[in-house]
C-alpha positions as CSV (number, residue, x, y, z in Angstrom):
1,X,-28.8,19.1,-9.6
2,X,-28.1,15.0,-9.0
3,X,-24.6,15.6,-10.7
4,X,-24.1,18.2,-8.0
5,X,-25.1,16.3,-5.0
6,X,-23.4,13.9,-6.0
7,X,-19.8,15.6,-6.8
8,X,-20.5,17.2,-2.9
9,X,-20.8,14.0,-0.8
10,X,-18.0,12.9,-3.7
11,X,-15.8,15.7,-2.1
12,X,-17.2,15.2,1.7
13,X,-15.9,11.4,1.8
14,X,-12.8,12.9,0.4
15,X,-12.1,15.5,2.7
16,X,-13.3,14.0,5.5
17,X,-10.9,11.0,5.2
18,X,-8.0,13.3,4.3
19,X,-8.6,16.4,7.5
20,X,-7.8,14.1,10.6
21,X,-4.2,12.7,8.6
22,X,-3.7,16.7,7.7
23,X,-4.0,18.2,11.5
24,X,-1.7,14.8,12.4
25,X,0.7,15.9,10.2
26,X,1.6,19.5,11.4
27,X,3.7,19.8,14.1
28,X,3.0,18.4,17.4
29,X,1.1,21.4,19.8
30,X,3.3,20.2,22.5
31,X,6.8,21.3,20.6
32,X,5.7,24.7,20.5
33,X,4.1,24.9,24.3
34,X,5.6,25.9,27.5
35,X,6.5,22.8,29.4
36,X,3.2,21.7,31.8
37,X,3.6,20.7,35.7
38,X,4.2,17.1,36.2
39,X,1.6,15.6,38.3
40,X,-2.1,14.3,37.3
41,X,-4.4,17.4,36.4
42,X,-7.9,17.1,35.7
43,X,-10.5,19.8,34.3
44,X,-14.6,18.4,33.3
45,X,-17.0,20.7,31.8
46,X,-20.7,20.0,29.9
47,X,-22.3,22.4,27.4
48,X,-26.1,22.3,26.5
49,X,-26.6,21.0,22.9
50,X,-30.7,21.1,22.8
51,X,-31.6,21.8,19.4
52,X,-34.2,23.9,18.1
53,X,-37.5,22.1,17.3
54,X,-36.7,23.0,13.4
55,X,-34.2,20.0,13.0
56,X,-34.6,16.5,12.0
57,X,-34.4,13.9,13.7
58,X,-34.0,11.8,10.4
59,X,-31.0,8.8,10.1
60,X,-30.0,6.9,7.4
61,X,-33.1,4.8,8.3
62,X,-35.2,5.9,10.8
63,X,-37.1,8.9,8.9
64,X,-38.2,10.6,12.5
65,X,-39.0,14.3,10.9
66,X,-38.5,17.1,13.4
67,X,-39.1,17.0,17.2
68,X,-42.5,17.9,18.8
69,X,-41.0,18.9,22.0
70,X,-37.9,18.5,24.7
71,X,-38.3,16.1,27.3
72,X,-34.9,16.9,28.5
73,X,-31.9,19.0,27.6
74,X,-29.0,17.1,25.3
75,X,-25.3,17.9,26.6
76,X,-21.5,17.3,26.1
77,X,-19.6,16.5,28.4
78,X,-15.8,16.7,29.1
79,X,-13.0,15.2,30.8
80,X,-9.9,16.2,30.2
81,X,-6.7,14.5,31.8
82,X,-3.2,16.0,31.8
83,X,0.1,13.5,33.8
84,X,2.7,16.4,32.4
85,X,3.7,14.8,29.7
86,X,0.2,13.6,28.1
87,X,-2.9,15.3,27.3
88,X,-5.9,13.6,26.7
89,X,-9.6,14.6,25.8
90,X,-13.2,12.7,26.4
91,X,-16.3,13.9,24.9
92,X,-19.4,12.1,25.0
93,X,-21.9,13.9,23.3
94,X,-25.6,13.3,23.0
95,X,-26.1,12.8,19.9
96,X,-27.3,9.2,17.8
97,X,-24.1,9.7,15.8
98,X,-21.6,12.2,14.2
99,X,-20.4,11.6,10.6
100,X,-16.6,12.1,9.9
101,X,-17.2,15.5,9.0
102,X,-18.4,16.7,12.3
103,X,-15.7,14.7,14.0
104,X,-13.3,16.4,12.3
105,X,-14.1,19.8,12.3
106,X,-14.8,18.9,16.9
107,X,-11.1,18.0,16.9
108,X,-10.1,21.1,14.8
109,X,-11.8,23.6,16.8
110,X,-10.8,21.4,20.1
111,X,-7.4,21.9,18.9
112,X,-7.0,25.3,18.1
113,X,-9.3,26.6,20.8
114,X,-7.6,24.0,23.8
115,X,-4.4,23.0,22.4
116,X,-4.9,19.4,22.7
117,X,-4.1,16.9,19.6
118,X,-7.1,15.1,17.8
119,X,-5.2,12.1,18.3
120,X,-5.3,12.3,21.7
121,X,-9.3,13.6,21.8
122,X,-12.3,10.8,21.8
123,X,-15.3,12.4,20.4
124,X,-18.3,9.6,21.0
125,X,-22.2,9.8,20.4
126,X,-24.4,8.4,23.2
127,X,-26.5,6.8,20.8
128,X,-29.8,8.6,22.3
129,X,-32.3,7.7,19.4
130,X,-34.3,10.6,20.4
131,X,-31.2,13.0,19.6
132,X,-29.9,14.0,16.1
133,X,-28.2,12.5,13.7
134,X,-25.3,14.4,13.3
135,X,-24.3,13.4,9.9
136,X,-24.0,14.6,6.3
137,X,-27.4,13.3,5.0
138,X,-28.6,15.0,8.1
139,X,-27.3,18.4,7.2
140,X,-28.2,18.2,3.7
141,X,-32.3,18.0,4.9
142,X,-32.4,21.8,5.5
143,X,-30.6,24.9,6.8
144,X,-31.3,24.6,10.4
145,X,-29.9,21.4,10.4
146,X,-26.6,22.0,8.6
147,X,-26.4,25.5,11.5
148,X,-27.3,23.1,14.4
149,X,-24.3,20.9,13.3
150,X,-21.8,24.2,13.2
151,X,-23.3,25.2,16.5
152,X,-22.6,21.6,17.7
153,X,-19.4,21.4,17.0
154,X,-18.5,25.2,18.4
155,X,-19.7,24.5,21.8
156,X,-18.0,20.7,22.1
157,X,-15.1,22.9,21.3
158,X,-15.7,25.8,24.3
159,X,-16.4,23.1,26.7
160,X,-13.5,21.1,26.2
161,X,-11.9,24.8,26.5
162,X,-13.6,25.4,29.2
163,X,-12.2,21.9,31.0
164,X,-9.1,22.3,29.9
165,X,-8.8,26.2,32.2
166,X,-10.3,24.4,35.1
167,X,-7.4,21.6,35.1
168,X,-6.2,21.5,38.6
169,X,-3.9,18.6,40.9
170,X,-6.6,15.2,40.9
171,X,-6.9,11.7,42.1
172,X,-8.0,9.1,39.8
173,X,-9.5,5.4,40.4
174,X,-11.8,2.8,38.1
175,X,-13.5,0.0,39.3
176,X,-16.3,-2.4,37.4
177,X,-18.8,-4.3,38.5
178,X,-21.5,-6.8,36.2
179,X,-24.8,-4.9,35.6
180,X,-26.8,-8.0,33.6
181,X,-30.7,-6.8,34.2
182,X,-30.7,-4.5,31.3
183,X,-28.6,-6.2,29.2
184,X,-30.1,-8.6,26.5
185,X,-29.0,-10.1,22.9
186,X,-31.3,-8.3,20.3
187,X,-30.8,-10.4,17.3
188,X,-32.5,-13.7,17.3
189,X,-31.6,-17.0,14.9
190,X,-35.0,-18.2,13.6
191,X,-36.4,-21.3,12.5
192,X,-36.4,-22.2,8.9
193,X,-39.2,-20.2,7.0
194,X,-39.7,-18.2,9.5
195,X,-38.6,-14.8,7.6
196,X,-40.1,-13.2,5.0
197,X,-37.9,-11.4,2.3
198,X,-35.6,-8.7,3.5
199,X,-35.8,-5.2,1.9
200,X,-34.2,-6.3,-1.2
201,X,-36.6,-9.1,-2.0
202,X,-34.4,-11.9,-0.5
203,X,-35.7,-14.9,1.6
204,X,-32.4,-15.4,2.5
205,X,-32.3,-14.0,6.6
206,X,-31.8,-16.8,9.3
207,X,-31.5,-13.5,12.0
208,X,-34.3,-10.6,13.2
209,X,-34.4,-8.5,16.2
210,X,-37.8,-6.6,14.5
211,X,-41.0,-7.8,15.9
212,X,-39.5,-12.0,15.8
213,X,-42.6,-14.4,17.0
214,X,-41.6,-15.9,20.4
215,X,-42.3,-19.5,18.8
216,X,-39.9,-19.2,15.8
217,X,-36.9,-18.3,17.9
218,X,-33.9,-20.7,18.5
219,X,-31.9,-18.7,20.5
220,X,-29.7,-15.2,20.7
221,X,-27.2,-15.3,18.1
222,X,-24.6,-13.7,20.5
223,X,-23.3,-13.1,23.8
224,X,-23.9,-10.1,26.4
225,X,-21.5,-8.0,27.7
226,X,-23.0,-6.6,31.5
227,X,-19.9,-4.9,32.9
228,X,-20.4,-1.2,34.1
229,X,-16.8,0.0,33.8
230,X,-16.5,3.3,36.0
231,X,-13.6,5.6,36.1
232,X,-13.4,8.6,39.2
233,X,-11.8,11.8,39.3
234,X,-11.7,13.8,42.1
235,X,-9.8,16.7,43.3
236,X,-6.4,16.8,45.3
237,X,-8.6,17.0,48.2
238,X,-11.1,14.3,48.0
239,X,-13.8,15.9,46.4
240,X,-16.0,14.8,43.4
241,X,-14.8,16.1,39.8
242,X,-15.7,13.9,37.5
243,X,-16.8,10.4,36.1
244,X,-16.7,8.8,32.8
245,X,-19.0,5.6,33.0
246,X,-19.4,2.6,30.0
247,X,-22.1,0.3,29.7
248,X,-23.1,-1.7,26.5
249,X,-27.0,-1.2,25.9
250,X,-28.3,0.5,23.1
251,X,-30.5,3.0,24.2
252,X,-33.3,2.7,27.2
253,X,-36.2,3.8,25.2
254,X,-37.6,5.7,21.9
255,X,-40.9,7.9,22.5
256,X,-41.3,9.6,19.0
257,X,-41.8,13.5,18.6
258,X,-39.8,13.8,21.7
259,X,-36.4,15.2,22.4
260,X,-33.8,13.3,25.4
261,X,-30.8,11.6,26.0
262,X,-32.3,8.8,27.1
263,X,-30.9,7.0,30.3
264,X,-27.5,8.3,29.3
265,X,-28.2,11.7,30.4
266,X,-30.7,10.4,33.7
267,X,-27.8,8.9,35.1
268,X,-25.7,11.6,34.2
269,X,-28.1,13.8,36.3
270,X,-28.8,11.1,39.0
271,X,-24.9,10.8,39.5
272,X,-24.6,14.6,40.3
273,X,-27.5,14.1,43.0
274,X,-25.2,12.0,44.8
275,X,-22.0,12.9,44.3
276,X,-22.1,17.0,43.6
277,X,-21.9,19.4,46.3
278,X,-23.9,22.2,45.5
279,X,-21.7,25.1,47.2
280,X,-19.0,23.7,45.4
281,X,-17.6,24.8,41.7
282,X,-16.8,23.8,39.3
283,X,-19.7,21.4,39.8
284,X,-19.1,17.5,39.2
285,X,-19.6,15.8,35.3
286,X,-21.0,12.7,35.3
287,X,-20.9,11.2,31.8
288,X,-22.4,7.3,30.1
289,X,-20.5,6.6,26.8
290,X,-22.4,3.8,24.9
291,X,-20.1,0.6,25.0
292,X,-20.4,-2.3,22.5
293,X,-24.0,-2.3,22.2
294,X,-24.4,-3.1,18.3
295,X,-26.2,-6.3,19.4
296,X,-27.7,-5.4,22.4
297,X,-30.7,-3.3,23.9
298,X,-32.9,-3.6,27.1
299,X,-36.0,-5.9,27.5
300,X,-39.0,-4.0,26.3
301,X,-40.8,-1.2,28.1
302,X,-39.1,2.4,27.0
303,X,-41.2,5.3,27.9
304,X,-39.2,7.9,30.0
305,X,-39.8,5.8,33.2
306,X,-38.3,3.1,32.1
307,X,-35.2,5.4,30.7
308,X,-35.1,6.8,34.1
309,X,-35.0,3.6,35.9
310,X,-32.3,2.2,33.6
311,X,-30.3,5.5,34.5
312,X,-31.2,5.6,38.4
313,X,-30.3,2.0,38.5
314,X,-27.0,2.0,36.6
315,X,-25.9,5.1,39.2
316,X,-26.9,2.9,42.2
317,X,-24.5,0.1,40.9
318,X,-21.6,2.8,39.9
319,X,-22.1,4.7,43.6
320,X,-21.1,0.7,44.8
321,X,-18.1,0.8,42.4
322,X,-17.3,4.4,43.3
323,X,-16.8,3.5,47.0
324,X,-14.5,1.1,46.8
325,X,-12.4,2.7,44.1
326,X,-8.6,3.6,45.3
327,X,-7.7,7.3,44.3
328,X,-4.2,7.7,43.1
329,X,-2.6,10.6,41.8
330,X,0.6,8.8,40.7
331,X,-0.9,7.6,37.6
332,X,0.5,7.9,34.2
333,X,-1.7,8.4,31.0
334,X,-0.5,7.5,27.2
335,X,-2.7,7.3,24.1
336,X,-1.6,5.8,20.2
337,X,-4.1,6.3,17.6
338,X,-3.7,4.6,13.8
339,X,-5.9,4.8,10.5
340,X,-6.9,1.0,9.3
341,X,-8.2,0.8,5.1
342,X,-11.2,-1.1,5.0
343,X,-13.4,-1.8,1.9
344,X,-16.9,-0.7,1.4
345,X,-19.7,-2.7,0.3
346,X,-20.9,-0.7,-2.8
347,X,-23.7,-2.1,-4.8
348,X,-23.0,-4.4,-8.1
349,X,-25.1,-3.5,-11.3
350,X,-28.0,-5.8,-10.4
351,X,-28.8,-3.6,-6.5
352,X,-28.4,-0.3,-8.0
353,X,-30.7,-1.5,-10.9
354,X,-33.4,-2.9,-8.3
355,X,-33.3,0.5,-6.0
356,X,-34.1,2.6,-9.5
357,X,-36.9,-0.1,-10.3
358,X,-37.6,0.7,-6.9
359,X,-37.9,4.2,-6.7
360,X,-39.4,4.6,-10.4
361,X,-42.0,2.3,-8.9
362,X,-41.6,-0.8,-11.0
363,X,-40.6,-3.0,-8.9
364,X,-43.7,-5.2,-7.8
365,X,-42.6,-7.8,-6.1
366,X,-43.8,-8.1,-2.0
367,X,-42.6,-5.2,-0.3
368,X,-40.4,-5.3,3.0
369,X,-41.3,-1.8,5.3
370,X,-38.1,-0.3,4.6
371,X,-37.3,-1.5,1.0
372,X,-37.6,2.5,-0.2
373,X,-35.2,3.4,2.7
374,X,-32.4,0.6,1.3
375,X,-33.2,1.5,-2.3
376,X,-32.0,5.1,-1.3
377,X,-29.5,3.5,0.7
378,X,-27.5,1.5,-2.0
379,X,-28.2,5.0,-4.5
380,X,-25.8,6.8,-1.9
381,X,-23.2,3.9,-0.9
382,X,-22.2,4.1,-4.7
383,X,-21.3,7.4,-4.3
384,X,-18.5,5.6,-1.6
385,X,-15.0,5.5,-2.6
386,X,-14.0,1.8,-2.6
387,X,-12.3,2.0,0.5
388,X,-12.2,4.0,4.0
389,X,-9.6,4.6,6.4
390,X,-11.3,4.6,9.8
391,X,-9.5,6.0,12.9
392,X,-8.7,4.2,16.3
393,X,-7.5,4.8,19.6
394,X,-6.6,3.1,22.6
395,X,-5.5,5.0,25.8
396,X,-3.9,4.0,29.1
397,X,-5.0,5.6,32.4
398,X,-2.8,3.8,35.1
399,X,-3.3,0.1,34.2
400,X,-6.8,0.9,32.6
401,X,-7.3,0.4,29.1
402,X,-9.8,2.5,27.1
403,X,-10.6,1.6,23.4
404,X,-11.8,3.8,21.0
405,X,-13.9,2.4,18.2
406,X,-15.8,3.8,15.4
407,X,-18.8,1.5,15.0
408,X,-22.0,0.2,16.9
409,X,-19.8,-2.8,17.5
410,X,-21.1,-6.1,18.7
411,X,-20.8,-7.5,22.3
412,X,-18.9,-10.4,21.4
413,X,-15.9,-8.0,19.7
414,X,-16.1,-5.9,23.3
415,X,-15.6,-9.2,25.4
416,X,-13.0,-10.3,23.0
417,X,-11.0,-6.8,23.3
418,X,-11.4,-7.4,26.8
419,X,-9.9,-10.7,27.4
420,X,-7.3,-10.2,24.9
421,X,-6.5,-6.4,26.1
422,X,-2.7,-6.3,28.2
423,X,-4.6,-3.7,30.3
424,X,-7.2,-4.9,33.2
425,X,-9.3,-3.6,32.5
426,X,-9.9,-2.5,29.6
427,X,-13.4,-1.4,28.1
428,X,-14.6,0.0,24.8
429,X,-16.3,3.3,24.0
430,X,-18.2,3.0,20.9
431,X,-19.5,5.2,18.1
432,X,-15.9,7.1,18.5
433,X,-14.3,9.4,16.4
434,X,-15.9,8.5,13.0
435,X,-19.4,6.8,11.4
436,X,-18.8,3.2,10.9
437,X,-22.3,1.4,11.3
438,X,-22.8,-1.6,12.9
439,X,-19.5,-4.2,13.0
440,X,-21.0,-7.7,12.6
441,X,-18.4,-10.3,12.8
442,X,-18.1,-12.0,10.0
443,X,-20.2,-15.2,10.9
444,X,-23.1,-12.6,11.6
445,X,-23.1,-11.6,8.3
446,X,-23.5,-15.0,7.4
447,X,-26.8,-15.2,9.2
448,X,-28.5,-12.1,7.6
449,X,-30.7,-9.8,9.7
450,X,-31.0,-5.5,9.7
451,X,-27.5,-5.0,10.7
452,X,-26.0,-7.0,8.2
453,X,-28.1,-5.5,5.4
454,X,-25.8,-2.8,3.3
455,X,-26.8,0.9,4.0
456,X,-25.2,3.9,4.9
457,X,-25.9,2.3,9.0
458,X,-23.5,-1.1,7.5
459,X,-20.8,-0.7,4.9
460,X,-17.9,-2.2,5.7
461,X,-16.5,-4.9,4.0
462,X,-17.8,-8.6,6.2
463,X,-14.1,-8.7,7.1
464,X,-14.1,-5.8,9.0
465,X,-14.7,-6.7,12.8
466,X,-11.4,-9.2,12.9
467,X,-9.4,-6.2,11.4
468,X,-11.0,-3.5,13.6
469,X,-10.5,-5.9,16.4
470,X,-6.8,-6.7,16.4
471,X,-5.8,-3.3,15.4
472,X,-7.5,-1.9,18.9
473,X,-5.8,-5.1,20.3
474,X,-2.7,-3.9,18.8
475,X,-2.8,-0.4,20.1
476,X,-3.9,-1.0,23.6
477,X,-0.4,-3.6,23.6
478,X,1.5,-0.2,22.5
479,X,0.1,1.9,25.3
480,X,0.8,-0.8,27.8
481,X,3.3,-1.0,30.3
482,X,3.3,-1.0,34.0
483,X,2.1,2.0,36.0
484,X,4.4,4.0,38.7
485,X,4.3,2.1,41.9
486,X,2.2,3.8,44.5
């Protein structure tokens, strides 16, 4: 049964990195289409993706077993744009995070059901850590998992079907604004000594964000990134379609045995209070993809009314944005997509022989919380072909810039895209499109610390973040140039 297991997930990581190049590589939808009206079009639609309270909850570390109850509803939501010439597709589902599998059988079924390229499609988890995990290890647990995935995946597919029938002449603006108060570093440099040894027995960590004594602290090892990037759609006439919102905190809260998208989906709802007109359809979509949050969370204090405050507030400060945005309908849209190799960090001889020691039980030495989660962790990353080829994205809406990235990536990587992006502004959706884990740059690797630690939730090789970084910098150069004049 092992050899079986293993020649599956063997075949998954194969498949999954060769499906997206496949549907690339047939012949462009548009080729074989009528011609589309030139002129901005927009469509938005949401689909309810509660699950049953018979799947996990379970990640690659957090072992959360099967929900108690449903707090609130989980969604997709969808925005589809269309200039004439270009189509282009967001989905931001709630979800923790979506393994390359799901992705690409989304994009298939968005494709075949709506037309539209997976190139030219961003599907993005919210990061909700009260949602599932929508990943292989996830579906393997038991049946209703793997048919809550497939159901998943049908009805991101309908909606963005759905949005893409209710395209219709729009307006579009985007505005952003710093939002600091929730925003804080996560990941604390110690003093010497201060650590004890990390799962795999090391004493080697100079960097914590679990439970780190006030007194041993020297300071955040990073930078925050507070801007609330907001783009509005609205219809030819002025009212409310749609808005796609980015902010870079983790998640708002974590109550366990309860179901919710967190503060993603209360300011989804809270935008609709203000915004939607009730006796008018199709009703506005509000949506909150997760930015480059790797790094950072909110100060303490998550229950659901601290979730809901996050959410409330963060729609106050976008209803200031949103009034003094400009709708234009003149504006142009391109995307470019690319696949960049990177190398995974497989376990030598000595980690694979410590996580069977380990798991055999005989292994003695002091034990950290989660060393039987990383010992089942380095079993699976050496199933891992040596190296990956992650997808990403950048689009151009106008003169905004929108990068697509496949990891929790750090706030320092999202600044950097920012400042060095031709496109102002520019901001990055996160968990995009594939599973990458976190993205420590390489000098945060050299500090230790849980997202630096190699799992399933980090694998790249330490060199990834520069890579990941001017490839998106690269992309967003290639969808540059300078919108119509209004």
């Amino acid at each position: 049964m092992a050899a079986q297991t293993t020649l599956t997930r063997r075949a998954f990581l194969a498949a999954a990195a060769a499906a997206p190049a496949a549907l690339a590589a047939q012949a462009p939808l548009a080729a074989r289409t009528p011609e589309r009206p030139h002129g901005l079009r927009a469509g938005a639609a949401v689909a309810t993706i509660t699950p049953d309270l018979d799947v996990t909850l379970d990640g690659t570390i957090m072992q959360l077993g099967p929900p108690k109850a449903v707090h609130d509803d989980l969604h997709a939501r969808v925005l589809v744009l269309d200039d004439g010439r270009t189509r282009i597709a967001f989905v931001i589902v709630d979800c923790t995070m979506m393994g390359p599998d799901v992705h690409t059988e989304m994009k298939r079924l968005i494709r075949e059901r709506a037309g539209i390229e997976p190139n030219h499609v961003v599907t993005a988890a919210t990061h909700s850590h009260m949602a599932v995990r929508l990943t292989r290890a996830n579906a393997e647990r038991n049946a209703a998992n793997a048919k809550y995935h497939k159901i998943a995946a049908e009805r991101v597919a309908d909606a963005v079907a759905e949005a893409t029938k209710r395209l219709a002449p729009a307006k579009i603006g985007w505005g952003v604004a710093d939002k600091p108060e929730f925003c804080r570093n996560r990941r604390w440099l110690m003093k010497p000594g201060a650590l004890g040894p990390n799962p795999f027995g090391e004493n080697t960590d100079r960097a914590t964000m679990h439970g780190s004594p006030a007194k041993d602290r020297i300071r955040p090892t990073g930078p925050i990134d507070p801007g609330l990037s907001v783009l509005s759609v609205q219809h030819a006439n002025g009212r409310p379609l749609a808005m796609l919102a980015n902010y870079s905190v983790h998640y708002a809260g974590m109550v366990r045995g309860q179901v919710s998208a967190d503060y993603f989906g209360f300011f989804a709802a809270r935008m609709a209070e203000l915004l939607d007109r009730k006796d008018d359809r199709p009703p506005f979509v509000a949506m909150m993809s997760n930015g480059t949050s790797g790094d950072i969370n909110r100060a303490p204090g998550g229950d659901f009314e601290g979730m809901k405050k996050v959410g409330h507030s963060v729609a106050a400060t976008a209803m200031d944005i949103y009034r003094r945005i400009e709708h234009r309908a003149d504006v142009t849209l391109a995307a470019e997509a690319a696949r960049l190799e990177l190398g995974v960090r497989r376990p030598d001889a000595e980690r694979l022989a410590w996580a069977k020691a380990v798991l055999a039980g005989t292994w003695n030495k002091p034990a950290h919380r989660w060393r039987d989660v990383y010992a089942r962790n380095a079993l699976r990353l050496a199933e891992y072909p040596p190296t990956v080829r992650l997808p990403l994205a950048a689009f151009r809406i106008g003169d905004l810039g929108i990068a697509a990235s496949p990891c929790e990536t750090f706030a320092e990587t999202g600044l950097a895209i920012k400042a060095g992006s031709p496109l102002k502004p520019t901001f990055t959706i996160g968990l995009a499109n594939w599973q990458g884990g976190y993205l420590p740059p390489p000098d945060q690797h050299k500090l230790g610390g849980y997202t630096t630690w190699p799992a399933e939730s980090s694998y790249l090789e330490v060199d990834a973040e520069p890579k990941i970084r001017n490839e998106l910098l690269r992309l967003l150069k290639r969808v540059h140039r300078p919108s119509s004049p209004a």
